[in-house]
C-alpha positions as CSV (number, residue, x, y, z in Angstrom):
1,X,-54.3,6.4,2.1
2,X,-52.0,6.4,5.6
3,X,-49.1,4.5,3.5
4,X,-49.3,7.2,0.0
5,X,-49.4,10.5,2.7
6,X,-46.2,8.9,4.2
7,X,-44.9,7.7,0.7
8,X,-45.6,11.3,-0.6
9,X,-44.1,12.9,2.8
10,X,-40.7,11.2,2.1
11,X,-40.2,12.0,-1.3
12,X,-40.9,15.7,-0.3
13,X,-38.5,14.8,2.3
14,X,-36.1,13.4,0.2
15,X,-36.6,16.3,-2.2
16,X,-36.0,19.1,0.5
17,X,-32.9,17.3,1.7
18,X,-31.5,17.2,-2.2
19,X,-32.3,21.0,-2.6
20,X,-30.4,22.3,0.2
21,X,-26.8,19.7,-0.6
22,X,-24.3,22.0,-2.7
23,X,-21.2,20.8,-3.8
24,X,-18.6,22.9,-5.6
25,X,-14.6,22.4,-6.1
26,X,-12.7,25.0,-3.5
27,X,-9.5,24.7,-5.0
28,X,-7.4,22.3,-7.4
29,X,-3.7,21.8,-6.9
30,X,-1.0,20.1,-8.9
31,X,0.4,16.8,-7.7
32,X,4.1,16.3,-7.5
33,X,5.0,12.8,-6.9
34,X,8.4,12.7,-6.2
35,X,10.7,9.8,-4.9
36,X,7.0,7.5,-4.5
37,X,6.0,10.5,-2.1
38,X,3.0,13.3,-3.3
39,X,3.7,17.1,-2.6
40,X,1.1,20.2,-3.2
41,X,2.1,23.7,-3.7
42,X,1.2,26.3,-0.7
43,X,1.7,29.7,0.2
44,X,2.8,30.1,4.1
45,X,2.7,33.9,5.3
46,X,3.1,34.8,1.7
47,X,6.0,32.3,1.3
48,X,5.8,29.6,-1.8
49,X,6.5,26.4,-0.5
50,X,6.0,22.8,-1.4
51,X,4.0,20.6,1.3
52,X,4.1,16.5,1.6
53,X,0.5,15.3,1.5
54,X,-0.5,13.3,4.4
55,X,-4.0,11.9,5.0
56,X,-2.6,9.8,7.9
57,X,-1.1,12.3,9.9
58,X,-3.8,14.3,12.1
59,X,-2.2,17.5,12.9
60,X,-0.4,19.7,9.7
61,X,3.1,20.5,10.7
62,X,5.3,22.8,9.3
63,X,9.6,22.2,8.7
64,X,11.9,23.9,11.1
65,X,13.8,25.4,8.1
66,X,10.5,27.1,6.7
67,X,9.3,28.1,10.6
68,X,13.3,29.3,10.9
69,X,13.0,31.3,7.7
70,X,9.5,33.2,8.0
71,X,10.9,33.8,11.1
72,X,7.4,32.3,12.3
73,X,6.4,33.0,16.3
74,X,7.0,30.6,18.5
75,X,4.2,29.4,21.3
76,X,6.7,28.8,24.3
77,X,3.7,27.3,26.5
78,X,2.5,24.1,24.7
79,X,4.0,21.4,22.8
80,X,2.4,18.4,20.6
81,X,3.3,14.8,21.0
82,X,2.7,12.7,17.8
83,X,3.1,9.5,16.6
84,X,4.1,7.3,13.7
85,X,4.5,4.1,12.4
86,X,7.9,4.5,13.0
87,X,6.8,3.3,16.3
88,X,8.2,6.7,18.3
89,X,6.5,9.6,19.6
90,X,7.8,12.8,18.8
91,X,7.2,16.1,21.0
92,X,7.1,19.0,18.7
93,X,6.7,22.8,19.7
94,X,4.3,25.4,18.2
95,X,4.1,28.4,15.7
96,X,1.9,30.9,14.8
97,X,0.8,31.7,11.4
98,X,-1.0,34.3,9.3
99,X,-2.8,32.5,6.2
100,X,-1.7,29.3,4.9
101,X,-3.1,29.1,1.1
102,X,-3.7,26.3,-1.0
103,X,-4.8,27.5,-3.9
104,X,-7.8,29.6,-3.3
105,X,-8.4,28.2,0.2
106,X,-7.0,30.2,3.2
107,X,-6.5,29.1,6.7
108,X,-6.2,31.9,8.7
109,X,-4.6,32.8,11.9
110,X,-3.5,28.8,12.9
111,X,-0.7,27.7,15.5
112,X,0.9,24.6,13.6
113,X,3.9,22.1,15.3
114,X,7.4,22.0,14.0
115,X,9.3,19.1,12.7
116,X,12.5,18.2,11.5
117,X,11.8,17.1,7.6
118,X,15.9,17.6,6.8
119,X,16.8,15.4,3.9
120,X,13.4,15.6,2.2
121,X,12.6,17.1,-1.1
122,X,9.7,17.7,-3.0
123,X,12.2,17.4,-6.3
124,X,15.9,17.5,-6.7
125,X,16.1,21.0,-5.4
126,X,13.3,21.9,-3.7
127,X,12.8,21.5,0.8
128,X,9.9,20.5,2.1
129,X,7.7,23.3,3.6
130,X,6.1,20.6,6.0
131,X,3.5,18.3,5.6
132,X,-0.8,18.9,4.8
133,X,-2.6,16.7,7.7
134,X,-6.5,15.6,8.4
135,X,-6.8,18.2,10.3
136,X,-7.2,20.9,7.2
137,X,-8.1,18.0,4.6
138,X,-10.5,17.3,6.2
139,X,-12.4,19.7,5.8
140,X,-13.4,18.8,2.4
141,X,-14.1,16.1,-0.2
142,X,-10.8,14.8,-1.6
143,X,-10.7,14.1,-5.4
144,X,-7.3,12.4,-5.5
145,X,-6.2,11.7,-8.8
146,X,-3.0,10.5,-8.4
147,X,-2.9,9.5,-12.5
148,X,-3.2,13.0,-14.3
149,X,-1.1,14.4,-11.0
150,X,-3.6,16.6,-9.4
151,X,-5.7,17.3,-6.4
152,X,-9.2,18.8,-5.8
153,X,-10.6,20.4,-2.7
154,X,-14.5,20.0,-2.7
155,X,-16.7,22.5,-0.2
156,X,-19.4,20.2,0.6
157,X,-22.4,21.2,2.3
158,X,-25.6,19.6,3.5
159,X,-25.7,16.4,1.5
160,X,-26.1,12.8,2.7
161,X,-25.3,11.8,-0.6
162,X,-22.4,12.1,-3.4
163,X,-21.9,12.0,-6.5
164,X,-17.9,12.6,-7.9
165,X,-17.7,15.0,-10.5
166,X,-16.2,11.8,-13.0
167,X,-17.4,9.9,-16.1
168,X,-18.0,6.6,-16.1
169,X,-18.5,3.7,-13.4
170,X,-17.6,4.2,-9.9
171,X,-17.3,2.0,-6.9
172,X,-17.7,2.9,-3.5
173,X,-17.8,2.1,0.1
174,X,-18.5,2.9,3.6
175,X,-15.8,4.4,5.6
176,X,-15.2,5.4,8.9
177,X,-14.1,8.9,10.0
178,X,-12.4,9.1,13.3
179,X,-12.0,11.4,15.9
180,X,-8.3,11.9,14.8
181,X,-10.2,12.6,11.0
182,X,-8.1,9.6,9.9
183,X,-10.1,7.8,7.2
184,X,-10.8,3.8,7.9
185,X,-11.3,1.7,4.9
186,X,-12.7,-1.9,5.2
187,X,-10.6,-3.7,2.8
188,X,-10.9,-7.7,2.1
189,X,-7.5,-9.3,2.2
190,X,-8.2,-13.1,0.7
191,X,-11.6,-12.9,1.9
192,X,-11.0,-11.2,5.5
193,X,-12.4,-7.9,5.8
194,X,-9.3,-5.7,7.8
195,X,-9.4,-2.1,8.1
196,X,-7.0,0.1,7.0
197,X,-6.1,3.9,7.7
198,X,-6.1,5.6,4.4
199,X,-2.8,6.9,4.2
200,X,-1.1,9.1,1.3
201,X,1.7,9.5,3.6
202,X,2.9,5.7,3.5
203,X,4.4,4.2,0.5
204,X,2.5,1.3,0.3
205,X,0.1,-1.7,2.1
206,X,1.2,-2.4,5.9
207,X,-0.9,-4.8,7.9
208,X,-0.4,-5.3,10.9
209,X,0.9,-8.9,12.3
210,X,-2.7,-9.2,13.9
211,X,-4.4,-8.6,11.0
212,X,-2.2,-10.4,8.6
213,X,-2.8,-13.5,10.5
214,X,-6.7,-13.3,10.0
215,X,-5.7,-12.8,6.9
216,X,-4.0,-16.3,6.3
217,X,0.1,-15.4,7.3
218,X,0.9,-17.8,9.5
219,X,3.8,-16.9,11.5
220,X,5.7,-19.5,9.7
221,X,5.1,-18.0,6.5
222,X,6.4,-14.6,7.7
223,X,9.2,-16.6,9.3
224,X,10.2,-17.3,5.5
225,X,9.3,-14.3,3.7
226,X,11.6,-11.6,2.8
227,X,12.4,-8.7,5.2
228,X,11.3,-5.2,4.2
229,X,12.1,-2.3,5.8
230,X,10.9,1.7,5.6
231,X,10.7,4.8,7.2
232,X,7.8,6.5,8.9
233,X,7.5,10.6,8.4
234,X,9.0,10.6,12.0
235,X,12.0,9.0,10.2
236,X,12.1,6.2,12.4
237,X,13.0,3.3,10.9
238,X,10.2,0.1,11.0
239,X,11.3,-3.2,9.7
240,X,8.7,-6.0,8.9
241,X,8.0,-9.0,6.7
242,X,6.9,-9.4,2.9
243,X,3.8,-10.7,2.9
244,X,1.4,-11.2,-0.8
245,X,-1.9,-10.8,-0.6
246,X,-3.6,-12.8,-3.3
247,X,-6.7,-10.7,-3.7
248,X,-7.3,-7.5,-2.2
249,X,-10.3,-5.9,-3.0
250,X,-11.6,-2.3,-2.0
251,X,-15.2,-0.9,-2.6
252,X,-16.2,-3.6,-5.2
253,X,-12.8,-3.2,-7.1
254,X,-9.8,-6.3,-7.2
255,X,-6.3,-6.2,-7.0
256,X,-3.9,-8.9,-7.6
257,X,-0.9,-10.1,-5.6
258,X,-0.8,-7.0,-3.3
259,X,2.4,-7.0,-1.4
260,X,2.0,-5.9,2.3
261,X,4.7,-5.3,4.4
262,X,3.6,-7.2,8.3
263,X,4.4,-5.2,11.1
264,X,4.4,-5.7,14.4
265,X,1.4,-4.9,16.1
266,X,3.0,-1.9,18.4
267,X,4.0,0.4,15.4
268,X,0.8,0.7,13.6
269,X,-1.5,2.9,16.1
270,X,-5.3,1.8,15.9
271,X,-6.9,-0.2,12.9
272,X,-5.4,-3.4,11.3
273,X,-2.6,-1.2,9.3
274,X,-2.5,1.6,6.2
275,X,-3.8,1.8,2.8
276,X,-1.2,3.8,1.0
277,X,0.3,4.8,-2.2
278,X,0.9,2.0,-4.0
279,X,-2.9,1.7,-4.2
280,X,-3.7,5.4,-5.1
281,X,-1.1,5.4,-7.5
282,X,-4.0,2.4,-9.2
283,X,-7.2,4.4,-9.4
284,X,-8.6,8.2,-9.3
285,X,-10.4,8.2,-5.6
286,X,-12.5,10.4,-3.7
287,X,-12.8,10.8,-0.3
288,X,-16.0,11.8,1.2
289,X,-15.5,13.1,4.4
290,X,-18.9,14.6,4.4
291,X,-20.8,12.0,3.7
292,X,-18.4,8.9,4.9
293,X,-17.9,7.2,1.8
294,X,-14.7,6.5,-0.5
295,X,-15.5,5.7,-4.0
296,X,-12.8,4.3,-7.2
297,X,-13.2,5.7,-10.4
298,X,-11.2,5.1,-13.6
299,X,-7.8,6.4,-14.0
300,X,-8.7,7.7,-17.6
């Protein structure tokens, strides 16, 4: 009798716990994925403006042109030092803003820093407004369907479980939220788990030279390999080593002769490197930052 009370008790449990989890999609945007970059549509202070997506940078920051423009008020007390895998860090002053809208979704009243984005476009025309950090991503679940070009904003409350709003199979793993709300994926390179920042700001897989080592690159090997080069968003310039990862494989799913480009260890800041575009460009994926799991769907 103890052992069906307590087997009853926990499905009530379990049933009280499922009745008080809603889920329901905030927004939707469009995805513009322009020069192997993804930008949303905003509204800043009532201005339309385009915004780079960024699930690796922490704080959103707005363009000096569009702060310049909205004539947007500047905090004179404080500043913001970031950093990149451009391996520099950047101190950036602060403005105030009314609402920042995406789509149906306002964020009232916040102070945002300022960057130099000259030179980047969201098309052949069009400046970036800035870029969409963790900071207000977070905030939701992220159904990132890079594929069919759009983005949904999930509001989702009081669940310790998920279920993504798609047809069909899913895979799925355990993640790791940070403090910074970057997004930790444990990813097996040829076997070796490493684990990567989930990054829609980067253009493709970086690893860093410590983890590409557990991963079988000897130095040797990278001694031979092509040189690759990039940019972080800080526009610094990073230069590395190609480096093919035989099988990569994330929450149950494989990928085939991955290219990663090896950095050194100094420009990639916490984790074994970043998970970026090159993969989301693959699958439909939601990110669960309310319940800490990432899950793969079909890009139908």
């Amino acid at each position: 009798m103890p052992t069906l009370r307590l087997a009853l008790l926990l499905c009530f449990l379990t049933q009280a716990a499922s009745a008080g989890c809603t889920m329901h999609r905030a927004a939707e945007l469009p995805l513009t994925l322009w020069q192997n970059k993804l930008y949303v549509p905003v509204s800043i202070d009532g201005a339309p403006r385009m915004m780079f997506l960024d699930t690796g940078a922490s704080v959103t920051t707005l363009a000096v042109k569009t702060a310049n423009a909205l004539n947007l008020p500047r905090d004179f007390d404080h500043t913001l030092d970031m950093f990149g895998v451009g391996g520099k860090e950047s101190h950036l002053y602060l403005v105030h803003t009314r609402k920042l809208l995406l789509g149906a979704i306002a964020v009232n009243g916040e102070t945002f820093p300022v960057a130099d984005f000259a030179g980047l476009m969201a098309d052949d025309a069009t400046p970036v407004g800035g870029l969409i950090g963790a900071d207000v991503l977070s905030h939701f679940d992220l159904d990132l369907d890079v594929p069919h070009r759009r983005l949904g904003l999930w509001d989702v409350l009081g669940c310790t479980q998920v279920k993504p709003d798609w047809a069909g199979p899913t895979g799925s793993v355990a993640i790791d939220i940070e403090p910074s709300r970057h997004v930790s994926v444990p990813v097996k390179a040829d076997g070796t788990v490493v684990n990567l920042l989930l990054d829609t700001g980067s253009p493709g897989l970086i690893l860093s030279t410590r983890a590409a080592a557990r991963a079988g690159a000897t130095p040797e090997m990278l001694d031979e390999s092509r040189a690759v080069s990039g940019r972080g968003m800080n526009e610094q310039a990073f230069a590395g080593r190609l480096h093919i990862i035989a099988r990569l494989e994330v929450a149950g799913e494989v990928f085939g002769d991955a290219r990663a480009a090896v950095v050194n260890n100094g420009r990639v800041q916490g984790g074994d490197g970043l998970l970026g575009l090159e993969f989301l460009k693959r699958k439909r994926v939601w990110v669960s930052y309310a319940t800490g799991r990432l899950f793969l769907g079909r890009a139908e």
